[in-house]
C-alpha positions as CSV (number, residue, x, y, z in Angstrom):
1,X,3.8,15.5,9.0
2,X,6.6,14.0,10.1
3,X,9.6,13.1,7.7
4,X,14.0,11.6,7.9
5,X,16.0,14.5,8.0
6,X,18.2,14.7,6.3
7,X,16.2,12.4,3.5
8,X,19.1,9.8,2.9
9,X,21.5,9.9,-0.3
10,X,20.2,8.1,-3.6
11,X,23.6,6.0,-2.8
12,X,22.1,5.4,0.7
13,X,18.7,4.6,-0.4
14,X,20.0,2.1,-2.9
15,X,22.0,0.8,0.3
16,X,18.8,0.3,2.4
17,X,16.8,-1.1,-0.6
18,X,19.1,-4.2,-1.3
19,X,19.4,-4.7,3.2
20,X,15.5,-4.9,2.9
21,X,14.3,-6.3,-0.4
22,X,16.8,-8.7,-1.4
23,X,18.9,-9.3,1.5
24,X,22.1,-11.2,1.3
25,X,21.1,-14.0,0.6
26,X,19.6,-15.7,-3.3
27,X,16.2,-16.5,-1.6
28,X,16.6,-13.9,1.5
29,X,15.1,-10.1,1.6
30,X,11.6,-9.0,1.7
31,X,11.1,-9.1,-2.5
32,X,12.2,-12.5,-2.6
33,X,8.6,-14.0,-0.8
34,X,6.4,-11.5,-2.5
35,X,5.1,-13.4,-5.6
36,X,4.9,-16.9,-3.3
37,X,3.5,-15.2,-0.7
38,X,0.9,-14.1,-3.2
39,X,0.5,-17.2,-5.1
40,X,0.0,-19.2,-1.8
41,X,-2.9,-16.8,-0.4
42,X,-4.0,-15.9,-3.7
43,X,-7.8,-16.7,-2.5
44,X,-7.2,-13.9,0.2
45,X,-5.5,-11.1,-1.9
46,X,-8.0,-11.5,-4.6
47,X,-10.5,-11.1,-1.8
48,X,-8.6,-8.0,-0.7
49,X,-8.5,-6.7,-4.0
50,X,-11.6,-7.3,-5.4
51,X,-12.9,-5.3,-1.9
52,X,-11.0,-2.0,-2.7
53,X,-12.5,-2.3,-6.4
54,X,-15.6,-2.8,-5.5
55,X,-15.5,0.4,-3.2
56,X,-13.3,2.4,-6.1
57,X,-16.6,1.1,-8.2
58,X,-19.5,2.5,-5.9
59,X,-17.6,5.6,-6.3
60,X,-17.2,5.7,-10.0
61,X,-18.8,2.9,-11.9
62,X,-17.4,3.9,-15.1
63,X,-14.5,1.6,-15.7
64,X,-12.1,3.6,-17.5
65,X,-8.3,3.8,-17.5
66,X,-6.2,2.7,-14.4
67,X,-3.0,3.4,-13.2
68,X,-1.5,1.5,-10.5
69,X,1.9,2.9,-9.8
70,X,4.4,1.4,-7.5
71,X,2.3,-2.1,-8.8
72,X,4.4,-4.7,-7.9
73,X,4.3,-7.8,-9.8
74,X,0.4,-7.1,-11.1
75,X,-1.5,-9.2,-9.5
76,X,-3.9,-6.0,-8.6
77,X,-4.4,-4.8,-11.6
78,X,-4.9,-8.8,-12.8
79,X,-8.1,-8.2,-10.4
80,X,-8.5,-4.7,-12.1
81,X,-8.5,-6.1,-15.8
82,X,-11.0,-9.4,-14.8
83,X,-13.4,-6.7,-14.0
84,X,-12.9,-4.5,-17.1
85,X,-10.5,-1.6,-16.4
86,X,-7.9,-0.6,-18.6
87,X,-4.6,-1.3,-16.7
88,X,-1.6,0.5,-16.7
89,X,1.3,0.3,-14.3
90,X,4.7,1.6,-12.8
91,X,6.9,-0.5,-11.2
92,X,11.0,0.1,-10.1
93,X,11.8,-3.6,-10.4
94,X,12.2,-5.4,-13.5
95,X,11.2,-8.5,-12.3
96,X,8.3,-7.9,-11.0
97,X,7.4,-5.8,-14.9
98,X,8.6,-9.1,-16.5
99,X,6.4,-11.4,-14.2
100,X,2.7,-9.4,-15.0
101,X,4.0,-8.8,-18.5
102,X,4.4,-12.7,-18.3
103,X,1.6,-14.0,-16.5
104,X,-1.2,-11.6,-16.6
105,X,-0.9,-10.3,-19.7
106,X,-0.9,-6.6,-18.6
107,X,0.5,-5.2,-21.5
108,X,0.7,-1.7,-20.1
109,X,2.9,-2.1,-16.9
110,X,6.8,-0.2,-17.1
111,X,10.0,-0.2,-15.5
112,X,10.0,3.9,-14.3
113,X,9.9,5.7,-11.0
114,X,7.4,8.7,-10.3
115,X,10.3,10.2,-8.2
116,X,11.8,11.2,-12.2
117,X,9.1,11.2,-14.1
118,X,5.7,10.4,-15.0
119,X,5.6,10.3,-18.6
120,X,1.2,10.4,-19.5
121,X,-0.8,13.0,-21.6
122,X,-2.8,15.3,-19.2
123,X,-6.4,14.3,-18.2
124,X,-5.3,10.5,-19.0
125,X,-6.4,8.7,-16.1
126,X,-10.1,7.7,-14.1
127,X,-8.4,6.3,-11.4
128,X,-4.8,6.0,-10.2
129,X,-4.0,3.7,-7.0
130,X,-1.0,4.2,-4.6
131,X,-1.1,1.4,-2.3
132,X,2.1,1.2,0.3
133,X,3.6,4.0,-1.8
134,X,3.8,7.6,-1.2
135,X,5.4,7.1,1.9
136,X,8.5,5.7,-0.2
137,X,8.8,9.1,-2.5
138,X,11.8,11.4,-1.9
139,X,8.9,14.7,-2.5
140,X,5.4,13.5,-2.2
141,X,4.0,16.8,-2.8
142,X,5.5,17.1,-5.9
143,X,4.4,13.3,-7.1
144,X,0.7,14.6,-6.4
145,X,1.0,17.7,-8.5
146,X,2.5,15.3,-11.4
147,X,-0.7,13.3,-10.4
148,X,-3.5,15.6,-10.4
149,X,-2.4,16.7,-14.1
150,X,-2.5,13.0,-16.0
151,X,-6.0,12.5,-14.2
152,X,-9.3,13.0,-15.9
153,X,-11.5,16.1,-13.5
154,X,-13.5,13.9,-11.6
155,X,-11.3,10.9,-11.5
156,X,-10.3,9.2,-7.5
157,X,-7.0,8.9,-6.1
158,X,-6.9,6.3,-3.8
159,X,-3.7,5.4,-1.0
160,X,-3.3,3.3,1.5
161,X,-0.3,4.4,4.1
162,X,0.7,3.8,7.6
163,X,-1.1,6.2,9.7
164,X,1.4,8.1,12.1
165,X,-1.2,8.8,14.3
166,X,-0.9,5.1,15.2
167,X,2.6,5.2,17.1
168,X,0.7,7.3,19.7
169,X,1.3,4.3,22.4
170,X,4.7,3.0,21.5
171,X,6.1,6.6,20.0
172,X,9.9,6.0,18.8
173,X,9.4,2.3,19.1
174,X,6.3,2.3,16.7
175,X,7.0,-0.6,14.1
176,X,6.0,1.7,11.0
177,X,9.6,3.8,12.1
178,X,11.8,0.5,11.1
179,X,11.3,0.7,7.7
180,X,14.6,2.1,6.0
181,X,12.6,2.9,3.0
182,X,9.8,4.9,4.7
183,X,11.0,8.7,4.8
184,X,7.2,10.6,5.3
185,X,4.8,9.5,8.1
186,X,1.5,10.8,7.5
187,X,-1.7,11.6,9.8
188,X,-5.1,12.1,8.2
189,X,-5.0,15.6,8.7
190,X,-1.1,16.1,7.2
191,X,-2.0,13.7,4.5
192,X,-5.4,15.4,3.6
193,X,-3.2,19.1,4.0
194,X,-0.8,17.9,1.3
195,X,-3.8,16.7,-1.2
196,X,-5.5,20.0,-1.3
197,X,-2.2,21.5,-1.7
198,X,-2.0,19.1,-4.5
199,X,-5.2,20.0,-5.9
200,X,-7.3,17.5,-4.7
201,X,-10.8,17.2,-2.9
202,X,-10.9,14.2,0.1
203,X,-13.8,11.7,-0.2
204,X,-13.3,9.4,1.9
205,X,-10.4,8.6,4.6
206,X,-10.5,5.9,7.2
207,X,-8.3,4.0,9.7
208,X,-8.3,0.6,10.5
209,X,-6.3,-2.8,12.2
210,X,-5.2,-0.6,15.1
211,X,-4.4,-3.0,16.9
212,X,-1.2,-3.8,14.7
213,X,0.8,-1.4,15.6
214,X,-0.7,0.1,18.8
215,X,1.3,-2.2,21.4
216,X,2.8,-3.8,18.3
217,X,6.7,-3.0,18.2
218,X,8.2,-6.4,16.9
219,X,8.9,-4.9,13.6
220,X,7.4,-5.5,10.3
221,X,6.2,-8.8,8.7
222,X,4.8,-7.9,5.3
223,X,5.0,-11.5,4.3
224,X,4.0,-14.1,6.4
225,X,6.5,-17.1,6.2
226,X,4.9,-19.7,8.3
227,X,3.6,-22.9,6.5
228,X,0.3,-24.5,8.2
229,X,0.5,-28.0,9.9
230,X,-0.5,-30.7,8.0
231,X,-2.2,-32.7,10.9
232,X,-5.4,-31.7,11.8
233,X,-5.1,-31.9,15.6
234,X,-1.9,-29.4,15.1
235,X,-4.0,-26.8,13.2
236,X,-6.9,-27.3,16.2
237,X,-4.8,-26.5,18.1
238,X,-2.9,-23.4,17.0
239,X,-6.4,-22.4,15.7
240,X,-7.7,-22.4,19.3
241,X,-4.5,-20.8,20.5
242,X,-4.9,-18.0,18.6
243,X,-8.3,-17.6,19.1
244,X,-7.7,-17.7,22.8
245,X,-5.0,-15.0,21.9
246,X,-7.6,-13.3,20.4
247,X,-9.9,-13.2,23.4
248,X,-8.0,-12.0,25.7
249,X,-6.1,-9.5,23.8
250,X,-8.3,-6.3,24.9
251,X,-7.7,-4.7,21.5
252,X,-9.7,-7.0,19.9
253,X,-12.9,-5.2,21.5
254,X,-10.9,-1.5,21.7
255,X,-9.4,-1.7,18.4
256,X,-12.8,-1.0,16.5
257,X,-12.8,2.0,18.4
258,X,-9.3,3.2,17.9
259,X,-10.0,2.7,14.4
260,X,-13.0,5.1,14.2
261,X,-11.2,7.5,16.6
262,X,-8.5,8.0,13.5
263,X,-5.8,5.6,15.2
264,X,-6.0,2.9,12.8
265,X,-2.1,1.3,11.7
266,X,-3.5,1.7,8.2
267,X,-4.5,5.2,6.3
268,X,-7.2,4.7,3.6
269,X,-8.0,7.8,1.7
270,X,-9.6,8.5,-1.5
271,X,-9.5,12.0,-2.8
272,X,-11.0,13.5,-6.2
273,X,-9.9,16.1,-9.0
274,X,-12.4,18.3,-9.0
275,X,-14.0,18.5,-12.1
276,X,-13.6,22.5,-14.0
């Protein structure tokens, strides 16, 4: 596993939050796009979402209690709740609590970090989501063990995380290193290492989209910006320039392959309490 050391200050990590999130700017910063990014795709995240459900679901078709933690401004867990789970959520801006409080109804979402507490009865949970999250956490290890006791035995952890394994091309210039708020980069095998240290049992992990950050060092774009042309000869063409792209690029045939071979940009793992 490989980590920041030394991890930053609180008064440092506050720093690098407002530089990335909110930026200097009223309408600048990362935070700022992530509700109109949403609303503007919101046929392709609900697609997205409704996907990792519906594998959380082969897995355990009983739809009990969820917990979504680090959950943004709810618009999983609005997915969650239209297909009968009971939501609950953890979220470090206020904002984004007031906006699913607001517009989805989710009753059950709070304003409270895992890194101080995580404030549920034991055996609480049937499934409990981290998606873009334990990379974030000051002690992930610690987080899990806080984890494994508020889930039910039985019940699925499921995270998504940049797979480290990925900067195997690129090494220091690897795009996942630019985040200022990412202070653990995990592998499957370090990842899977810390879960059964945790307590848990692996399922399932994955890798995939290798090809984002194999030759990939631009730098992160979780929000695309870019408006499509209203003339229809302008979005031929960019279509067929990026499918062109896309043909040539000899990671569109490899990447499959780096993806199986465990160096997928993304980490997709579920893992399981074991029941007593």
């Amino acid at each position: 596993m490989e980590f920041v050391n030394p991890l930053p200050s609180l008064e440092t990590m506050q720093a690098n939050y407002q530089k990335e999130m909110t930026g200097n700017e009223t309408d600048g910063g990362l935070h700022s796009n992530y509700i109109l990014e949403r609303k503007k795709r919101i046929k392709s995240f609900s697609k997205l979402h409704n996907s990792r459900l519906s594998l959380i679901e082969d897995l355990y078709p009983e739809k009990g209690n969820l917990l979504d933690i680090g959950c943004g401004a709810g618009f999983f867990l609005n997915s969650a709740k239209e297909r009968g789970w009971n939501c609950y959520g953890m979220e470090i801006l206020p904002e984004y609590v007031k906006y699913a409080q607001e517009n989805f109804a989710l009753e059950n979402i709070h304003q409270e970090s895992i890194d101080e507490s995580l404030n549920f009865e034991a055996n609480t949970f049937d499934v409990i989501t981290l998606w873009d999250l334990i990379e974030h956490l000051r002690n992930p290890l610690e987080s899990l063990k806080k984890i494994h006791e508020v889930m039910k035995p039985g019940g699925l952890l499921v995270m998504w995380t940049p797979n480290v394994k990925n900067a195997v091309l690129l090494r220091e210039k690897w795009t996942g290193y630019k985040i200022l708020q990412h202070f653990y980069f995990f592998s499957g095998e370090s990842l899977t290492h810390l879960l059964e240290k945790a307590g848990f049992k692996i399922v399932s992990l994955k890798t995939n989209k290798a090809r984002k950050g194999l030759l990939e060092s631009k730098g992160f774009k979780p929000f695309d910006k870019s408006e499509k042309p209203n003339n229809l000869i302008k979005r031929f063409l960019r279509s067929a320039k990026r499918d062109i792209k896309n043909t040539l690029n000899p990671l569109t045939y490899l990447g499959p392959l780096f993806d199986l071979a465990g160096y997928g940009f993304n980490l997709y793992i579920i893992a399981s309490k074991p029941r007593e």
